[in-house]
KOLFI-579822 format. One record per residue: y, x, z of N, C-alpha, C, O, CB in turn; residue in one letter. Coordinates in steps of 0.2 Angstrom, whole numbers, padded with zeros to 4 digits, always signed. Each point is the difference from the previous one (the first is absolute). Glycine has a CB too. Layout:
! KOLFI-579822
YXZYXZYXZYXZYXZA/...
***
This chain:
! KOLFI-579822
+0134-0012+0089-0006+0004-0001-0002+0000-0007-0004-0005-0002+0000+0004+0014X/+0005+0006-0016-0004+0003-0006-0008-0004-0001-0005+0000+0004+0011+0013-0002X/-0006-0015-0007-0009-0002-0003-0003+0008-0001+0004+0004-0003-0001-0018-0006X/-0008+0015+0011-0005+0005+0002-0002+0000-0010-0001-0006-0001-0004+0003+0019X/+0005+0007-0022-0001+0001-0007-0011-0001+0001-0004+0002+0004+0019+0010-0008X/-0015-0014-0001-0009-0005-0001-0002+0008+0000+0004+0005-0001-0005-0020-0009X/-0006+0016+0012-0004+0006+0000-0004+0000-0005-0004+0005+0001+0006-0004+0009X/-0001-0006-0016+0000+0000-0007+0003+0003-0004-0002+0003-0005+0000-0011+0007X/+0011+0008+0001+0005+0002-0006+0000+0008+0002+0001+0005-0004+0007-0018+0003X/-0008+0015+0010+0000+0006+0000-0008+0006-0003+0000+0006-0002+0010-0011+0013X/-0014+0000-0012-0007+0006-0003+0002-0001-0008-0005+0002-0003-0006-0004+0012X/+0017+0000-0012+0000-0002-0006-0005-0004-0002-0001+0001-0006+0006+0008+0004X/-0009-0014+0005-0005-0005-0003+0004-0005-0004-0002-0002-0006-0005+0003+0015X/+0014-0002-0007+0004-0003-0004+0003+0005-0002+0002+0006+0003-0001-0016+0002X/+0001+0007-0013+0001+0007-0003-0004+0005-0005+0002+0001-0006+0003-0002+0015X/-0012+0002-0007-0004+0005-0003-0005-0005-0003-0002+0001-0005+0003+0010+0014X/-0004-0016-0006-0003-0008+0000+0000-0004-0003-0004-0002-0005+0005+0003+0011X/+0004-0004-0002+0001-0007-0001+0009+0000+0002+0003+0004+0002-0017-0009+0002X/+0016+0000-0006+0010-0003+0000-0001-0002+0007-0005-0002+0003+0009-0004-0015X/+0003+0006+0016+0002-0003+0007-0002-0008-0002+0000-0003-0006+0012+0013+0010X/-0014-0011+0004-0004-0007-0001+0001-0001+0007+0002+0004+0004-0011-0003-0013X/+0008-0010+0012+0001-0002+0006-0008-0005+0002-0003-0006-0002+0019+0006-0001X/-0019+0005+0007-0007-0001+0003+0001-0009+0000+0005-0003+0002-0008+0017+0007X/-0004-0016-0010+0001-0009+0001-0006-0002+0002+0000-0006+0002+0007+0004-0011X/-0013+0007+0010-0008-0002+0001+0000+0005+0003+0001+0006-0001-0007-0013-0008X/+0003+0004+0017-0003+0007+0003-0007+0000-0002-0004-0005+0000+0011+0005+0010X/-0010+0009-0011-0005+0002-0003-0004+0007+0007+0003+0003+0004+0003-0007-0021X/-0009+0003+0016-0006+0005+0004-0006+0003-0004-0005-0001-0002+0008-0007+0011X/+0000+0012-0008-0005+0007+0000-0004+0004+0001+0002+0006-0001+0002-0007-0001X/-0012+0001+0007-0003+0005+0005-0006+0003-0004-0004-0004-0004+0007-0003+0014X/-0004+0014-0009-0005+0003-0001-0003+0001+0008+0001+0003+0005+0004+0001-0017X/-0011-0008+0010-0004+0004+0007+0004-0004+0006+0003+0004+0004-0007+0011-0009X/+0006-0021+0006+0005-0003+0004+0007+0006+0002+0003+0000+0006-0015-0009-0001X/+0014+0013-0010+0005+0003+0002+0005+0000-0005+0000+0003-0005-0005+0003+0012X/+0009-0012-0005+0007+0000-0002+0003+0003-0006+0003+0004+0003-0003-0005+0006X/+0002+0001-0015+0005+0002-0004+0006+0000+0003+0000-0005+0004-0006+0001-0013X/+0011+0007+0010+0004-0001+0003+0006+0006-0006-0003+0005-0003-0005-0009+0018X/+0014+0002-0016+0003+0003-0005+0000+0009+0000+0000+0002+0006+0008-0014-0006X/-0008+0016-0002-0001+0006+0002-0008+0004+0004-0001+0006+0000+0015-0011+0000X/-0017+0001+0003-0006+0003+0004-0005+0002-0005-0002-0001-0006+0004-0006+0016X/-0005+0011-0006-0004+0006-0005-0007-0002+0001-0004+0000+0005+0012+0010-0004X/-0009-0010-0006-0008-0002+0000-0008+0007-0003+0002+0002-0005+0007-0016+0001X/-0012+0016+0006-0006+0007-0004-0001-0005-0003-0001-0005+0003-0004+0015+0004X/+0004-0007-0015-0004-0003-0005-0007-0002+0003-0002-0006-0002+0009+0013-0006X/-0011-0003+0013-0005-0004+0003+0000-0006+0003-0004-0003+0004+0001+0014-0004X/+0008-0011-0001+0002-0006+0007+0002-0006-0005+0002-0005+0003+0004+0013+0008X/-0006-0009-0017+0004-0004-0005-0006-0001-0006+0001-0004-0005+0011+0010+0008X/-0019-0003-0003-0006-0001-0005-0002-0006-0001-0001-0001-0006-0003+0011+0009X/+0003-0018+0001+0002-0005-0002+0004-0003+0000+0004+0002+0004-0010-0002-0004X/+0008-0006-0005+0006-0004+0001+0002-0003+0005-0004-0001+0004+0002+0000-0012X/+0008+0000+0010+0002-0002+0006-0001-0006+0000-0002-0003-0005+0008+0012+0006X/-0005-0014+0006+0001-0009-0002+0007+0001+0001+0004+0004+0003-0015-0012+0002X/+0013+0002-0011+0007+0000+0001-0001-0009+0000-0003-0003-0004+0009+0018-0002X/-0002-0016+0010+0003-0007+0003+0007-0003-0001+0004+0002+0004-0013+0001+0003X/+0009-0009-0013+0005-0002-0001+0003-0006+0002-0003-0005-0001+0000+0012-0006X/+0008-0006+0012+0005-0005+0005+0004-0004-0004+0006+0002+0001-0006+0006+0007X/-0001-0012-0011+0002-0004-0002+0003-0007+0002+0006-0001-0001-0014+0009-0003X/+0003-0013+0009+0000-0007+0000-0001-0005-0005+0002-0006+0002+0004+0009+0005X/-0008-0002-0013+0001-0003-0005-0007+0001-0004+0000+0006-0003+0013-0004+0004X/-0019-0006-0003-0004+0001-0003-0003+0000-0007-0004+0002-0004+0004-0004+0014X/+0008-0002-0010-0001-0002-0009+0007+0005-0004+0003-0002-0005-0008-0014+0007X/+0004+0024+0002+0003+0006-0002-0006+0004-0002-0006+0000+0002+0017+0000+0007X/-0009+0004-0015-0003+0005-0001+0003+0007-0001+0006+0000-0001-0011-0009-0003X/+0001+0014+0006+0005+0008+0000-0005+0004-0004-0006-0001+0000+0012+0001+0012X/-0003+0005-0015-0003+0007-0001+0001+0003+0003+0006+0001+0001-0007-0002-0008X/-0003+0005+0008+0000+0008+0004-0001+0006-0006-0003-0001-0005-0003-0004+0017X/+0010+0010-0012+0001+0006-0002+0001+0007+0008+0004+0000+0005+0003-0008-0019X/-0012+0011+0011+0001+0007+0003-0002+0004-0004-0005+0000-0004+0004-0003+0014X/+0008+0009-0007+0003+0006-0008+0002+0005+0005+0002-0001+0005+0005-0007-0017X/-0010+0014+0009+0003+0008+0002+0007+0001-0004-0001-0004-0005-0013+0011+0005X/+0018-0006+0000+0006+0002-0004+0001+0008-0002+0003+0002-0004+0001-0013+0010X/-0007+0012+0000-0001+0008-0001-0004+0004-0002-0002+0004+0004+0005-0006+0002X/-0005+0002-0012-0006+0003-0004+0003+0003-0006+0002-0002-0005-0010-0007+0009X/+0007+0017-0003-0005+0003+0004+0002+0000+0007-0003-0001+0005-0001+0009-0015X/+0012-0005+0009+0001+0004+0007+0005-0003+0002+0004+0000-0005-0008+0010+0003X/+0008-0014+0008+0006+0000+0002+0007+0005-0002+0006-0001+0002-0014-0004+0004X/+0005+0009-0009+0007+0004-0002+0002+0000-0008+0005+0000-0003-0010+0010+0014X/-0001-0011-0012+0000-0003-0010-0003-0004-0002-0003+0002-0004+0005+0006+0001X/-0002-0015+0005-0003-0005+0001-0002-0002-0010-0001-0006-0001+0008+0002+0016X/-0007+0009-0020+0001-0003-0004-0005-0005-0006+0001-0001-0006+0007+0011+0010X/-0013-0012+0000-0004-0004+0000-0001-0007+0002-0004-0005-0002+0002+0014+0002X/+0007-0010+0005+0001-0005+0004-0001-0007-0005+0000+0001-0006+0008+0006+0014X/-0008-0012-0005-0006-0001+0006-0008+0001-0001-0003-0001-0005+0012-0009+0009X/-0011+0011+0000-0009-0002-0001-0001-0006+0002+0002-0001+0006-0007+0013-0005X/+0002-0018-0004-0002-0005+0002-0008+0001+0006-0005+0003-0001+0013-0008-0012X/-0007+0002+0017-0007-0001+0007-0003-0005+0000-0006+0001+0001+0011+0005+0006X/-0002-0012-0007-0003-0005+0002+0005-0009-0003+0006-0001+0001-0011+0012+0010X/+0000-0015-0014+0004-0007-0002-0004-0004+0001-0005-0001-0003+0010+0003-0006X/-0004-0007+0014-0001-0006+0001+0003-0005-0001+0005+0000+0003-0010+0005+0001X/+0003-0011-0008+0003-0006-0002+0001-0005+0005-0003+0000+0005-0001+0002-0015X/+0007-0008+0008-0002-0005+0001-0002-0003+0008-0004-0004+0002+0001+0006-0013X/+0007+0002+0015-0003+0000+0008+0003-0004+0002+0007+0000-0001-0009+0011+0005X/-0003-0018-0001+0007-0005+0003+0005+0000+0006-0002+0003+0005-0006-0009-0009X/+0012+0004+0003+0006+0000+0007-0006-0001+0008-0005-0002-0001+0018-0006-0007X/-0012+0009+0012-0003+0001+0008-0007+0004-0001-0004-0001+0004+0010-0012+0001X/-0007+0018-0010-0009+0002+0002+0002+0006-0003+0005+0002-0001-0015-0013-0001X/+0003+0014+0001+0004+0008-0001-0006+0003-0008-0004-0004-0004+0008+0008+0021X/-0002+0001-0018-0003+0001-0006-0008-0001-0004-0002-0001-0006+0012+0008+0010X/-0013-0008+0002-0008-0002-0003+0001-0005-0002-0006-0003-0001-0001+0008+0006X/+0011-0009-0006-0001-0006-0002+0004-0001-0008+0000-0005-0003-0001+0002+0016X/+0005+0012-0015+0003-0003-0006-0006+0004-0005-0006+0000+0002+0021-0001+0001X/-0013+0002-0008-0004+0001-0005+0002+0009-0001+0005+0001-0001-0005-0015-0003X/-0005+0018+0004+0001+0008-0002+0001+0001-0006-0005-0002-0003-0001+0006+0010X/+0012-0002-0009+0000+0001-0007-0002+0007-0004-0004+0002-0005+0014-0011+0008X/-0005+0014+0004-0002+0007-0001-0002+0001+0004+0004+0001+0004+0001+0002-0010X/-0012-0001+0008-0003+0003+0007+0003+0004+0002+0005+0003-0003-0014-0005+0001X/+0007+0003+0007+0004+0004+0008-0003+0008-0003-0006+0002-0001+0005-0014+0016X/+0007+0017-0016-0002+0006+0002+0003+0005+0003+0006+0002-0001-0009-0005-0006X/-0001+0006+0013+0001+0004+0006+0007+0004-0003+0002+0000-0006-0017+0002+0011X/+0018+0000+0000+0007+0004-0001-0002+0009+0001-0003+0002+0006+0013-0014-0001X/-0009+0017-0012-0002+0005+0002+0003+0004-0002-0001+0004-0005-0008-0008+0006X/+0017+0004+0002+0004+0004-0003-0001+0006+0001-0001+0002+0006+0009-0008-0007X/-0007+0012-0005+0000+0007+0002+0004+0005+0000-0001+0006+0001-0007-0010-0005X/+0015+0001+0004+0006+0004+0000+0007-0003+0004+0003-0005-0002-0008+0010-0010X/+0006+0000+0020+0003-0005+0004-0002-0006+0004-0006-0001+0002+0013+0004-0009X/+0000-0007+0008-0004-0006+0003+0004-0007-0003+0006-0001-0001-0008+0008+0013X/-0003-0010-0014+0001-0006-0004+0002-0006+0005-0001-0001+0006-0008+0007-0015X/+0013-0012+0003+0001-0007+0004-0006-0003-0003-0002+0003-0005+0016-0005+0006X/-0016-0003+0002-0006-0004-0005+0005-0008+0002+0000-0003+0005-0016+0011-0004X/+0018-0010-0007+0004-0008+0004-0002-0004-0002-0002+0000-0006+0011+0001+0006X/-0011-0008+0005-0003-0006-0003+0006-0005-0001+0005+0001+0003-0016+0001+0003X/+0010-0006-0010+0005-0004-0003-0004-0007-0002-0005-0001-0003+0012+0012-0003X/-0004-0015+0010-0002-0006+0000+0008-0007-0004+0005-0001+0003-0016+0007+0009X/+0008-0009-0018+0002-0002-0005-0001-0007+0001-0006-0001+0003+0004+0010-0009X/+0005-0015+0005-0001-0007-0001-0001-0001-0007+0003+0003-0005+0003-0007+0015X/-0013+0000-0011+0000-0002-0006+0005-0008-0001+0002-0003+0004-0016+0011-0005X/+0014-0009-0007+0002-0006-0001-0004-0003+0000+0002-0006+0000+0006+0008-0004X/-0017-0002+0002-0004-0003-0001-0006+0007+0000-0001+0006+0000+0009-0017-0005X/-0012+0005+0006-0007+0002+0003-0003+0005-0009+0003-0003-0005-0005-0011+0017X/-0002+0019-0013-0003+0002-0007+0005+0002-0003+0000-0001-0006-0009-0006+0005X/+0016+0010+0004+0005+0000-0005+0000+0008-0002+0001+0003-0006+0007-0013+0011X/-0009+0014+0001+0000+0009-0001-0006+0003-0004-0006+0000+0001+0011+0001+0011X/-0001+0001-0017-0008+0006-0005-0002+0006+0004+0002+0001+0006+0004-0003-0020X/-0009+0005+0009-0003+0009+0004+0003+0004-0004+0001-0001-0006-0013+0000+0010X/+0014+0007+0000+0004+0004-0004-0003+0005-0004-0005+0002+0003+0013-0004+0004X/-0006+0005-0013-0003+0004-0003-0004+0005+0003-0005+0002-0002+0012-0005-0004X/-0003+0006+0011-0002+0005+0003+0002+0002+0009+0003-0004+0003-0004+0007-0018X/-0002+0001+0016+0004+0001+0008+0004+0006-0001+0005+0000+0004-0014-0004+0005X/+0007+0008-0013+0006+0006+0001+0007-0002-0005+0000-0003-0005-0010+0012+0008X/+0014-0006-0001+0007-0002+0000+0002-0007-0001+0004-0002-0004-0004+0011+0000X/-0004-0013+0010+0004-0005-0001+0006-0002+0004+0003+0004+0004-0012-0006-0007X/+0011-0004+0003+0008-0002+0002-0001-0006+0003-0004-0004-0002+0010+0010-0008X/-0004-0006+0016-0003-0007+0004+0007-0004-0002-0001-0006-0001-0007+0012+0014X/+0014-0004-0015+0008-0004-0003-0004-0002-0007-0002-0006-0001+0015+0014+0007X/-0014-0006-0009-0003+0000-0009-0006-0004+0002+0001-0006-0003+0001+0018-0003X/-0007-0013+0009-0005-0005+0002+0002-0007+0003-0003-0005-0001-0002+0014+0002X/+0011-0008+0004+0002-0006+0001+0003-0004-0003+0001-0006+0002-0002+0010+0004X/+0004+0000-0012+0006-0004-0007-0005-0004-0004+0000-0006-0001+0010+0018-0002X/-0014-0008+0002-0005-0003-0005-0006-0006+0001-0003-0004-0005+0005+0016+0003X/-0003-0012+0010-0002-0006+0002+0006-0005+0005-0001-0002+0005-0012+0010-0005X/+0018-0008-0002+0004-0003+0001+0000+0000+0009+0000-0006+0003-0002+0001-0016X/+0001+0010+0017-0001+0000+0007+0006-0003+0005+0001-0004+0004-0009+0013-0007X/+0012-0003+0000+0008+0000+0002-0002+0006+0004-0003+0005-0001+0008-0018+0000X/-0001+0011+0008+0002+0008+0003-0004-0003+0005-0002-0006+0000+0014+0013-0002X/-0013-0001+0007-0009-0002+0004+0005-0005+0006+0006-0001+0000-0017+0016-0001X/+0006-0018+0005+0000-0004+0008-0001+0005+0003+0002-0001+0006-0005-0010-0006X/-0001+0018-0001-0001+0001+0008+0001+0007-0004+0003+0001-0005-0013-0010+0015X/+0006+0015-0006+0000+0008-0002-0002+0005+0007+0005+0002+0003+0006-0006-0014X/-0015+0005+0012-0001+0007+0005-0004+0005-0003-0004+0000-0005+0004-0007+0015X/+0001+0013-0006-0003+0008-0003-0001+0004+0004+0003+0001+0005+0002-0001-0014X/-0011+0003+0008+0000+0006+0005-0003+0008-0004+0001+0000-0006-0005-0010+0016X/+0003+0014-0008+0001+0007-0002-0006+0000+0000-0003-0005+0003+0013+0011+0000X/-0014+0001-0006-0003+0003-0001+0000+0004-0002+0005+0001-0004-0007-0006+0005X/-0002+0012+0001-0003+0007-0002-0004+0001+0000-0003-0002+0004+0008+0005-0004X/-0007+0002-0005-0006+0003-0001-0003+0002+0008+0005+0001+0004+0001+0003-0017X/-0012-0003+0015-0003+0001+0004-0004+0006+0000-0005+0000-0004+0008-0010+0006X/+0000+0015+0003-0003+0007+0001-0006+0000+0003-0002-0005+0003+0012+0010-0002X/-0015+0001-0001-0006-0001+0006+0002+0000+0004-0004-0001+0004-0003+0004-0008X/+0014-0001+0007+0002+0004+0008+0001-0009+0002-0004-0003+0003+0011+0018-0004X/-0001-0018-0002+0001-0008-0002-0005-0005+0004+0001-0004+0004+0003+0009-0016X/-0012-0004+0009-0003-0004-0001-0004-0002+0006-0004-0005+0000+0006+0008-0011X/-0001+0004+0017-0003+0001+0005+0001-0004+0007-0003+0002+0005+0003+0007-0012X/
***
């Protein structure tokens, strides 16, 4: 029986993202206790605070960063903005989850306005603790170019879910 293709590599997350990579840390992601789950769809109303995200680790003297990035910006059809940066947290130790790292780039709501957007979270081992800078900016950034530069390497974990714009019929 065939290996079933990651539901990373088929949304192009690998690829449009980040490089093929082999998951090593289980990570968790709930908004409003509901699940990130690869592909599931979330209303931007449903996504206005940060989510908790909880890193599985076993290992307390690990450190990770978190990155979450639109790739799709403006629009999935001509992304030629890509990525918009959302959310950086540092320094999250192995077994606890993100309030305990350090916010580098505060959390901002996802409010795409053309189609339906991925938003991916990407969780990084650091080599050390204070090692990741802040990036110039959030628009056009590059979650591969960010992780070269702070020496990350290619992520341990990765999940995404969709979004769209939300209609008033939508919101009812």
């Amino acid at each position: 029986m065939a290996n079933k293709p990651s539901p990373l590599i088929i949304a192009r997350v690998v690829g449009d993202v980040i490089d093929p990579f082999h998951p090593t840390v289980r990570m968790s992601v709930t908004y409003n206790a509901k699940q990130v789950l690869n592909g599931r769809e979330f209303l931007p109303s449903s996504v206005t605070l940060k989510p908790r995200v909880q890193v599985h680790d076993g290992n307390m003297i690990s450190f990770f960063t978190l990155i979450m990035t639109d790739p799709d910006v403006p629009g999935p059809c001509d992304p030629y903005l890509r990525e918009h940066l959302h959310w950086i947290v540092t320094d999250i130790p192995g077994t606890t989850d993100a309030t305990f790292g350090n916010e580098l780039v505060a959390y901002e709501m996802p409010r795409p306005n053309i189609g339906i957007h991925r938003f991916v979270f990407l969780l990084y081992k650091q080599n050390r603790r204070a090692s990741v800078t802040v990036p110039s900016s959030r628009d056009r950034f590059c979650a591969r170019q960010f992780a070269e530069l702070n020496n990350l390497g290619l992520p341990v974990a990765a999940v995404y879910f969709n979004c769209q714009r939300e209609t008033a019929a939508r919101r009812r």
